[in-house]
NUSE-54679 format. One record per residue (C-alpha): residue in one letter; x, y, z. Coordinates in steps of 0.5 Angstrom, whole numbers, padded with zeros to 4 digits, always signed. Example, Ala and Ser with C-alpha at 12.3 -4.5 7.8 and 13.67 -1.06 7.14 Angstrom:
2
A+0025-0009+0016
S+0027-0002+0014
! end
This chain:
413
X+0048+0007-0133
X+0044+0002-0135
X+0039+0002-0141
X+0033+0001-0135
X+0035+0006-0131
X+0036+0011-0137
X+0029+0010-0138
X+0027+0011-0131
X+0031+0018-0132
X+0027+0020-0139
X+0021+0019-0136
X+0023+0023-0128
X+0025+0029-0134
X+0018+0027-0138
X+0014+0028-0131
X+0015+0036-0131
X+0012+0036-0138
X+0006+0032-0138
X+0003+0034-0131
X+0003+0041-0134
X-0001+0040-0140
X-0008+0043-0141
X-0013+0038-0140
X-0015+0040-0147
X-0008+0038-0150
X-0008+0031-0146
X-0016+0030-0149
X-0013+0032-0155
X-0008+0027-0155
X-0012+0021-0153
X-0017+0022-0159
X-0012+0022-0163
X-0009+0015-0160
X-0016+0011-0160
X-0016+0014-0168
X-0008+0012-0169
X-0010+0006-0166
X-0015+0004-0171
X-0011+0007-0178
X-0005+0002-0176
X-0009-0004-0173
X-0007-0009-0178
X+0000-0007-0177
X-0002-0009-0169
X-0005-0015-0172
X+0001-0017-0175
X+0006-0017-0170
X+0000-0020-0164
X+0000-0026-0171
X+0008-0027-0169
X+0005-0027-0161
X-0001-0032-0161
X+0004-0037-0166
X+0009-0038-0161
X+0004-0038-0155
X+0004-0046-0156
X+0003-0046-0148
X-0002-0041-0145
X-0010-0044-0145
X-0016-0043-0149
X-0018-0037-0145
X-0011-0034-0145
X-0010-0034-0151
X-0017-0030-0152
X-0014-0024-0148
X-0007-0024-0152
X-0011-0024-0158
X-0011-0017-0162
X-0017-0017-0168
X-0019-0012-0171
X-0026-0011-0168
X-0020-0013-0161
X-0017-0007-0163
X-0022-0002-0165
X-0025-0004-0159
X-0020-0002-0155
X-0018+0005-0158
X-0026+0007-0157
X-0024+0004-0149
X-0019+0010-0151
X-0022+0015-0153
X-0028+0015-0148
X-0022+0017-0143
X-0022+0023-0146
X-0030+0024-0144
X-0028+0023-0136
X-0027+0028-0132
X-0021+0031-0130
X-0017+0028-0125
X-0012+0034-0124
X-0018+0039-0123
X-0022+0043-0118
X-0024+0046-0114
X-0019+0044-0109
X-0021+0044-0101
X-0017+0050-0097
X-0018+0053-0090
X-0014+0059-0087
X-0009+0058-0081
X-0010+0064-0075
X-0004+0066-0077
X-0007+0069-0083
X-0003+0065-0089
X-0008+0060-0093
X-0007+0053-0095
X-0009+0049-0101
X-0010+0041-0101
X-0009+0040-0109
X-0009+0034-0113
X-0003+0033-0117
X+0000+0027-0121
X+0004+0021-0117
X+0009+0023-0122
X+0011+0016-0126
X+0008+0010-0125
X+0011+0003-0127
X+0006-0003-0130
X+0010-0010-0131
X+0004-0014-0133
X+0004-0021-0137
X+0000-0023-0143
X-0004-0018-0143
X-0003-0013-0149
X-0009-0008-0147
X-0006-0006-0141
X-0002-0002-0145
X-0006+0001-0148
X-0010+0002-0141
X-0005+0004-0137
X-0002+0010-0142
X-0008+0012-0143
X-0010+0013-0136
X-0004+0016-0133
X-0003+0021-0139
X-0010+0024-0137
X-0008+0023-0130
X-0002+0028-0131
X+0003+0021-0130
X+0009+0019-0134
X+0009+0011-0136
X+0014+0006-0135
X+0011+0000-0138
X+0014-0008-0138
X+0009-0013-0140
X+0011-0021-0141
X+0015-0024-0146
X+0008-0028-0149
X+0006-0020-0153
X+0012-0017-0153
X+0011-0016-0161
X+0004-0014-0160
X+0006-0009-0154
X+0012-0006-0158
X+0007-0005-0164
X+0002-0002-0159
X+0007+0002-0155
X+0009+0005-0163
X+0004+0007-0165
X+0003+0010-0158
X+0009+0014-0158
X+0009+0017-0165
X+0003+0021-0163
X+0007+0024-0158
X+0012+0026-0162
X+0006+0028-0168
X+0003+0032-0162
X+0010+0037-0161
X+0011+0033-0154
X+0016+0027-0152
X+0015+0021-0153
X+0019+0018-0146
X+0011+0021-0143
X+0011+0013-0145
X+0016+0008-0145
X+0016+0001-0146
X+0022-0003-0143
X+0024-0009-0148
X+0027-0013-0145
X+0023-0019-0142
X+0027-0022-0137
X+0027-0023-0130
X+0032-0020-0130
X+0029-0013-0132
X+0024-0014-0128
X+0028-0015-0122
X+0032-0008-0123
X+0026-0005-0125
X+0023-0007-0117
X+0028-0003-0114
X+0029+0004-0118
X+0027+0008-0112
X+0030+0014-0116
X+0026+0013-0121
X+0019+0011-0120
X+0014+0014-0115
X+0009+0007-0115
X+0009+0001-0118
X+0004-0003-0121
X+0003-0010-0122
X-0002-0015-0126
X-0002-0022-0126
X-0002-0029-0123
X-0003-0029-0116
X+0004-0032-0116
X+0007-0027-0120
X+0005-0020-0115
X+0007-0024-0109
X+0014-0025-0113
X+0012-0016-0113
X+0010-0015-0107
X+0015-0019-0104
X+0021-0016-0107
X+0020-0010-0109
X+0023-0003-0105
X+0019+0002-0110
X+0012+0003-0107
X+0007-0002-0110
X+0000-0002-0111
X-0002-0011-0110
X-0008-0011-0115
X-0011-0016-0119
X-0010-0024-0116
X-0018-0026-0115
X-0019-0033-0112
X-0026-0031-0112
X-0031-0035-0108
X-0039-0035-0108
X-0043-0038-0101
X-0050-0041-0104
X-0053-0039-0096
X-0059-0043-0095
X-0064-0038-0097
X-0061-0037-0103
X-0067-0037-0109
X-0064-0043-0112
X-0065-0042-0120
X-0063-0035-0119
X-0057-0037-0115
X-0055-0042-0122
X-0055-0036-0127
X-0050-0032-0122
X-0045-0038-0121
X-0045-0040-0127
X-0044-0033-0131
X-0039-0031-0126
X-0034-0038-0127
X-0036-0038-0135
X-0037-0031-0138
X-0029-0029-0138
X-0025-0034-0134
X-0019-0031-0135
X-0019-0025-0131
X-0018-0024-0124
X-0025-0023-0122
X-0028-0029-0125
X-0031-0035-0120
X-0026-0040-0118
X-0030-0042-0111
X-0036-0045-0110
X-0039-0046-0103
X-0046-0049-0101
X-0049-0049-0095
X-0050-0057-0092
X-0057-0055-0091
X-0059-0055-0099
X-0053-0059-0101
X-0058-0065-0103
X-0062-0061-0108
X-0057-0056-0110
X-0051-0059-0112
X-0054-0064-0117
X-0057-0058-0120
X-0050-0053-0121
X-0046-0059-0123
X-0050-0060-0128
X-0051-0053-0131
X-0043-0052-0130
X-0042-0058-0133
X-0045-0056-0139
X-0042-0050-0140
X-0036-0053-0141
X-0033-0053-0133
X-0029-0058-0131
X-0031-0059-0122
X-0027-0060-0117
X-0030-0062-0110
X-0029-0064-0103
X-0031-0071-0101
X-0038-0068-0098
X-0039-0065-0105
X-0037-0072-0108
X-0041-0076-0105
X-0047-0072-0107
X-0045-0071-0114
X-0039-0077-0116
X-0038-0074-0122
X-0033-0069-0120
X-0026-0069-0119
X-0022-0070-0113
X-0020-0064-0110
X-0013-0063-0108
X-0010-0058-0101
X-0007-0054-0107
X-0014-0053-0111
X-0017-0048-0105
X-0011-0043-0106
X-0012-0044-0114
X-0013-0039-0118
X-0015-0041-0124
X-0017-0038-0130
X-0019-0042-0134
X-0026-0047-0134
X-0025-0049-0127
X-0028-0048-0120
X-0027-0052-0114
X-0033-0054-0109
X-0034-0054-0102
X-0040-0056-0098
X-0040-0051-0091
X-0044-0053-0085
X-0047-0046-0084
X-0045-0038-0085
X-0040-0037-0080
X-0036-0043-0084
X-0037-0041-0090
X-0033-0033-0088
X-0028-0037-0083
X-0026-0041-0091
X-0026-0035-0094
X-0023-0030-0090
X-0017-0036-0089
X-0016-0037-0097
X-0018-0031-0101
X-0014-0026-0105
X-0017-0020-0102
X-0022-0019-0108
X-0028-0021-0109
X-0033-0025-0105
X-0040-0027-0106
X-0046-0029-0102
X-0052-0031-0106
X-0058-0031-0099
X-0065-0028-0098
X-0063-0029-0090
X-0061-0021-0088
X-0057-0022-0082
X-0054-0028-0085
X-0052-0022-0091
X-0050-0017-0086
X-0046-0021-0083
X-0042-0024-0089
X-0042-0016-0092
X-0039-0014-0085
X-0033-0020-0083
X-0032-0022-0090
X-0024-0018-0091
X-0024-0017-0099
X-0025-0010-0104
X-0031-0012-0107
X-0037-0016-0102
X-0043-0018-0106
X-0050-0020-0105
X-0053-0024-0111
X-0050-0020-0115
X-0044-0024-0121
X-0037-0022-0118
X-0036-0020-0126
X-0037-0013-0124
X-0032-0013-0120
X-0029-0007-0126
X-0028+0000-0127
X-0032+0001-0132
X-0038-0002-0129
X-0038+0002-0122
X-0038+0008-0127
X-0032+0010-0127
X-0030+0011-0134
X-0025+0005-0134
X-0019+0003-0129
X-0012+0002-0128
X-0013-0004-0123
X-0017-0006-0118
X-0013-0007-0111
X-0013-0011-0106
X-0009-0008-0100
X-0012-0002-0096
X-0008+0004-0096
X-0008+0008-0102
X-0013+0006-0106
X-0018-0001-0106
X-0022-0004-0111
X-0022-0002-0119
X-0018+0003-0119
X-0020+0009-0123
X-0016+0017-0125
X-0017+0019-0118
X-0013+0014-0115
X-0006+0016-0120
X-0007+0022-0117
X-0004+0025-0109
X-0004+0030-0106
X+0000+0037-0105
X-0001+0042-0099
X+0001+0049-0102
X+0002+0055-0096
X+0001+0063-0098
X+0002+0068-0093
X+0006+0075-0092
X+0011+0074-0086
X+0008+0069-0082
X+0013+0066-0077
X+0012+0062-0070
X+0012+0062-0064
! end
């Protein structure tokens, strides 16, 4: 047996234990993580210290969301611990009806039993997909890139020790060491082992996933994300919107990537973003409408439009109308957030209404785009498919469901 399919085996075995606990018992052992975390933050420094010096190729933005300091740290314990303040995911009451016969079925709410996460540089996700699935009753296989492997490792000890403290098995988390392709590979088609399979990363990264996997996978996380400036739209406000959506946190996935304005204001618009974003630090990209308005801006390639960047980048497009603007949109998006700035109420329902994406907004910075924001306490990710689960995925979207039948004798005829 192989060292991956050995921990697919523990934590099939944890599962039992694990979704039997009390809820009492699993918001215990959450606040006592969010507290471990805090006493052993310079332990995890250290060993994030050895991650960001051999991190010499990711960007700027990159290497803010690898970075773990001690107000880094500190926050995501608090983010931790506020799970424990979340409502059970497990609990009911459950729906239930009686069959002509007599006997009663319940619909109940159970755990997906164990969920793997493979991820790249992004040590948070470990702690929040422990958390998660340890409320929701689940056991977690955790496979993280090699760009935090000492951070993860940390993370994961200080996770799984109080496990061992709290009397129960430490495999209800489980991080997997070895961060070649290889591991990665194997992981995809444990069907034996893992009931769902997670992915967070590039968009490149979950295509390989999806594309690949046996196991079920829930696509989350790849945010070409676009905003159409309608030509009704208020200018200034439209300005502030684009501008905190591309800049505020530009490494993650429901950041703006796409700007799309309407041929009608290109003339007095796009002077007026290009300037505001190019002071904010965004290096532009434009079609050759856009550049002939503002020939500042670079020249954009084919590549640019299905780009994800993460970074100060956006590329921008002038569209002749709303239905081009959905056409463009609905041909290059990832399927996870979609913006239209606009007063024009047919122009806004009908954006809402074919826009094919998780989130569709109205004059509202994508940004939002997250678990916690949407008042659901925090997040596993945010899917981009249809089935199962879509958008920021909160605790109930680690749960399914289990029909439990009770009866005296009945038989059918």
């Amino acid at each position: 047996m192989t060292k991956l399919k050995l921990i697919g085996q523990n934590a099939k075995k944890a599962t039992l234990e694990v979704a039997n606990l009390t809820i009492e018992k699993r918001n215990t052992v959450l606040v006592a993580m969010a507290q471990a975390l805090k006493d052993n933050w310079q332990t995890i420094n250290t060993a994030n210290q050895a991650d960001l010096a051999a991190a010499t190729e990711l960007s700027g933005s990159m290497r803010n969301r690898l970075t773990l300091d001690q107000a880094t740290i500190e926050g995501i314990a608090e983010s931790l611990a506020a799970v424990s303040d979340l409502k059970d995911p497990l609990a009911g009451p459950y729906e239930n009806w009686q069959h002509p016969t007599g006997f009663k079925i319940v619909k109940k709410t159970v755990p997906l039993g164990v969920v793997a996460m493979v991820y790249e540089a992004r040590p948070n996700v470990t702690v929040d997909a422990a958390a998660l699935t340890l409320k929701s009753g689940n056991a977690v296989i955790l496979r993280g890139g090699k760009e935090a492997i000492h951070s993860n490792q940390a993370l994961a000890e200080v996770l799984r020790q109080v496990l061992v403290e709290q009397g129960l098995n430490p495999d209800i988390i489980q991080l997997i060491q070895d961060t070649s392709h290889d591991s990665v590979n194997e992981l995809l088609h444990m069907r034996d082992y893992i009931d769902v399979l997670i992915p967070r990363g590039s968009a490149k990264f979950i295509d390989f996933v999806v594309a690949n996997a046996t196991v079920p996978v829930i696509e989350t996380g790849a945010g070409n994300t676009h905003i159409f400036v309608d030509e009704s739209a208020v200018q200034n406000q439209a300005i502030d919107v684009i501008v905190n959506a591309k800049t505020q946190k530009p490494a993650v996935c429901n950041a703006a990537e796409k700007l799309l304005v309407h041929e009608k204001i290109a003339a007095e618009f796009l002077p007026k973003i290009v300037q505001a974003l190019t002071n904010a630090g965004v290096e532009l990209r434009g079609d050759t409408a856009t550049r002939a308005i503002s020939p500042s801006v670079k020249e954009a390639s084919a590549a640019d439009w299905d780009t994800e960047y993460n970074d100060l980048i956006m590329a921008i497009k002038v569209v002749k109308d709303t239905d081009e603007a959905i056409s463009w949109i609905n041909e290059h998006t990832t399927h996870h957030s979609e913006t239209i700035l606009s007063e024009d109420a047919d122009h806004v329902a009908q954006f809402m209404n074919m826009v094919d994406a998780a989130v569709v907004y109205q004059n509202v910075s994508s940004r939002f785009t997250d678990g916690f924001e949407f008042g659901f306490g925090a997040e596993i990710g945010i899917s981009t498919q249809k089935l199962h689960a879509r958008g920021p995925m909160g605790l109930p979207a680690l749960t399914t469901i289990k029909y439990e039948v009770f009866g005296d004798g009945q038989t059918r005829h």
